[in-house]
C-alpha positions in Angstrom: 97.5 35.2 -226.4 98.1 36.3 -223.1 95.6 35.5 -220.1 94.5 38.9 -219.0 93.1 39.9 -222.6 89.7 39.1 -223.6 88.9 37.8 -226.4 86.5 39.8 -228.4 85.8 37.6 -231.8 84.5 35.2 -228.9 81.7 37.2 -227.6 81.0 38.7 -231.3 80.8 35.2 -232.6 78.5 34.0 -229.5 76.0 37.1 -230.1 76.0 36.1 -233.8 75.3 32.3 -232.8 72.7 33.6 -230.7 70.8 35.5 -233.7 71.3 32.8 -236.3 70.1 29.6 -234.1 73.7 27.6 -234.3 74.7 28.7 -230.5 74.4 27.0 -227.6 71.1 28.4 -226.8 67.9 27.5 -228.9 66.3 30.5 -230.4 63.2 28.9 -230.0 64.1 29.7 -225.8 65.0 33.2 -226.3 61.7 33.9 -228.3 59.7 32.3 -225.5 62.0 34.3 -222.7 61.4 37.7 -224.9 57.9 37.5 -225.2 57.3 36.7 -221.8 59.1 39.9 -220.7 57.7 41.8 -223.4 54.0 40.6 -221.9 55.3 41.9 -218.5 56.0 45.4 -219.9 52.6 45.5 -221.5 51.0 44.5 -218.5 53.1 46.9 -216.4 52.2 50.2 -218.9 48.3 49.5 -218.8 48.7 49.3 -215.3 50.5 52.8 -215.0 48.2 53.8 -217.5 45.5 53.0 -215.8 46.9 54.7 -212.8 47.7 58.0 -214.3 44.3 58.0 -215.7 42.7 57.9 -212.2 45.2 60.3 -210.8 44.1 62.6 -213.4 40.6 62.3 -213.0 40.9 62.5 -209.0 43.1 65.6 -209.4 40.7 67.6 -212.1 37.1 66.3 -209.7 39.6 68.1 -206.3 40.4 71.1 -208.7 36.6 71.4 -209.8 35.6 71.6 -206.0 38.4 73.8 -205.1 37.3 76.6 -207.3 33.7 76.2 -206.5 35.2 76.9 -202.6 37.1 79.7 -203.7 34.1 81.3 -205.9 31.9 80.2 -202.8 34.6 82.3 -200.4 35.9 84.6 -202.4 32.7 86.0 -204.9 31.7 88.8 -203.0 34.2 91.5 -202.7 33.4 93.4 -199.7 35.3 96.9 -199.6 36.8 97.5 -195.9 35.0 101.0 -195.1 37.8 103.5 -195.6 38.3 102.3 -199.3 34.8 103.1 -199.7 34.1 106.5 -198.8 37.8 107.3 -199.9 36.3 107.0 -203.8 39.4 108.1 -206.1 42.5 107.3 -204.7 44.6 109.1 -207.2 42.0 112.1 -207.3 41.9 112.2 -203.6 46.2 112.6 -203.9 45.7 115.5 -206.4 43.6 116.9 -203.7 46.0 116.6 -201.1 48.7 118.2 -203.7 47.1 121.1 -204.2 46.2 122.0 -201.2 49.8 122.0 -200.1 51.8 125.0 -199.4 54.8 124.4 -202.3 54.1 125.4 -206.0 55.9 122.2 -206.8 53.5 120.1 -205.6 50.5 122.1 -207.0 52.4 121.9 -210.7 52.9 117.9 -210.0 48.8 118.2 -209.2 48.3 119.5 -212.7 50.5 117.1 -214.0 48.7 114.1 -212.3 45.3 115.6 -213.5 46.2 116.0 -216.9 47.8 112.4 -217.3 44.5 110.9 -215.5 42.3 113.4 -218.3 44.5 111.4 -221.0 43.6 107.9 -219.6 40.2 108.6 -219.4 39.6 110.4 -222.5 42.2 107.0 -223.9 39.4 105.0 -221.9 36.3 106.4 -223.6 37.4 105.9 -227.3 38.8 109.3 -228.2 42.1 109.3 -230.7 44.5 111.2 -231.0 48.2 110.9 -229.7 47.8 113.3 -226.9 44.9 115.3 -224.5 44.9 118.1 -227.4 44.6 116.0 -230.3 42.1 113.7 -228.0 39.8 117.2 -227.2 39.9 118.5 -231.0 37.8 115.4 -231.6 35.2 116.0 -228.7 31.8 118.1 -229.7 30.9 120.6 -227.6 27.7 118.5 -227.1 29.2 115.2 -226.1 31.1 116.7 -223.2 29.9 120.0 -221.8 32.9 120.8 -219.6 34.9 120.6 -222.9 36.0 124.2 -222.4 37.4 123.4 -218.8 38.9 120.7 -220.2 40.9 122.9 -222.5 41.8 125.5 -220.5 42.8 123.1 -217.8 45.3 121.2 -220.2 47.1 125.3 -221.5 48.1 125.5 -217.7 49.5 122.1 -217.9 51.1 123.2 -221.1 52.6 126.1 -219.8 54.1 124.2 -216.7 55.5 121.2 -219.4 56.9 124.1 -221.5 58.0 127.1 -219.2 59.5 124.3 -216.3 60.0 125.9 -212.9 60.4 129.8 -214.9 56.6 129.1 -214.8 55.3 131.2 -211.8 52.2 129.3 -211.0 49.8 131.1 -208.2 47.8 128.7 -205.6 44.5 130.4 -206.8 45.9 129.2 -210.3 46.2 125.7 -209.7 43.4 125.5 -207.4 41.0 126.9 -210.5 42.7 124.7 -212.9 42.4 121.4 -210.2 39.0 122.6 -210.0 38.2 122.4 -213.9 39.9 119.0 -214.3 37.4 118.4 -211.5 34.6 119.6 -213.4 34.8 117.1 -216.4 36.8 114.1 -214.0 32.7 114.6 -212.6 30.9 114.8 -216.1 33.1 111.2 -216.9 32.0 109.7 -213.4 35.2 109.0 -212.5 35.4 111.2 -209.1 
């Protein structure tokens, strides 16, 4: 056999000496070696677990008093004073739509108003898969601008319908703004 080449039924046969007893090694000395390294692993892994255990504590105690800050900083939402008097942002845009000079912007006002009627009317409870079906099941006694409501919601249905061959006057949509108004006001939302 060449000298390069290793021999591999040598190395085979050692690790099978070493297994059986019959090597050069006692097996008595590899079960004491073993277990003594096994014993260090233990030892190391009840350390670490020790350690991650007070990490985890330490970090859920920082956490605990962290939010308690925040809730301590942060409970109180105080409203900067144009946000308060503003009320209805969106209604407050409708506003400005229809008092604009272009009919596109007072049909876009109708358009907002009726998609904010949905949401609340979606909001209180009331089924249906659109405003109409939602105001069919409204009593006249649970909501006494129901009638504004109604009328409010053709215009919008004219404007949806009819497009821009829809001639839509500013007294018009200012009425109509005004009845989406009336029950926006009878739902507390403006």
């Amino acid at each position: 056999m060449p000298a390069n080449q290793a021999n591999v039924e040598y190395f085979f046969r050692l690790f099978y000496d070493l297994f059986q007893g019959t090597g050069s090694i006692p097996l008595t000395q590899v079960e004491a070696w073993a277990a003594h390294v096994w014993l260090f692993i233990v030892y190391i892994g009840y350390a670490l677990a020790a350690a991650g255990f007070v990490f985890i504590v330490y970090s859920m105690v920082r956490l605990f008093e962290l939010r308690e800050r925040e809730e301590h900083h942060f409970g109180s939402l105080i409203l900067a004073p144009q946000a308060a008097e503003r009320g209805n942002a969106r209604w407050n845009h409708i506003e400005e739509l229809v008092a604009g000079d272009n009919p596109s912007q007072w049909k876009e006002a109708i358009i907002e108003a009726d998609i904010m009627l949905h949401e609340i009317l979606t909001n209180h409870g009331y089924q249906g898969e659109g405003v109409a079906e939602k105001l069919r099941t409204i009593d006249q006694v649970d909501l006494g601008s129901l009638q504004n409501a109604w009328n409010a919601h053709r215009v919008r249905n004219q404007i949806a319908h009819e497009g821009s061959a829809f001639n839509l006057s500013k007294q018009l949509a200012q009425r109509t703004i005004q009845q989406y108004e009336s029950v926006f006001k009878e739902f507390d939302v403006i």
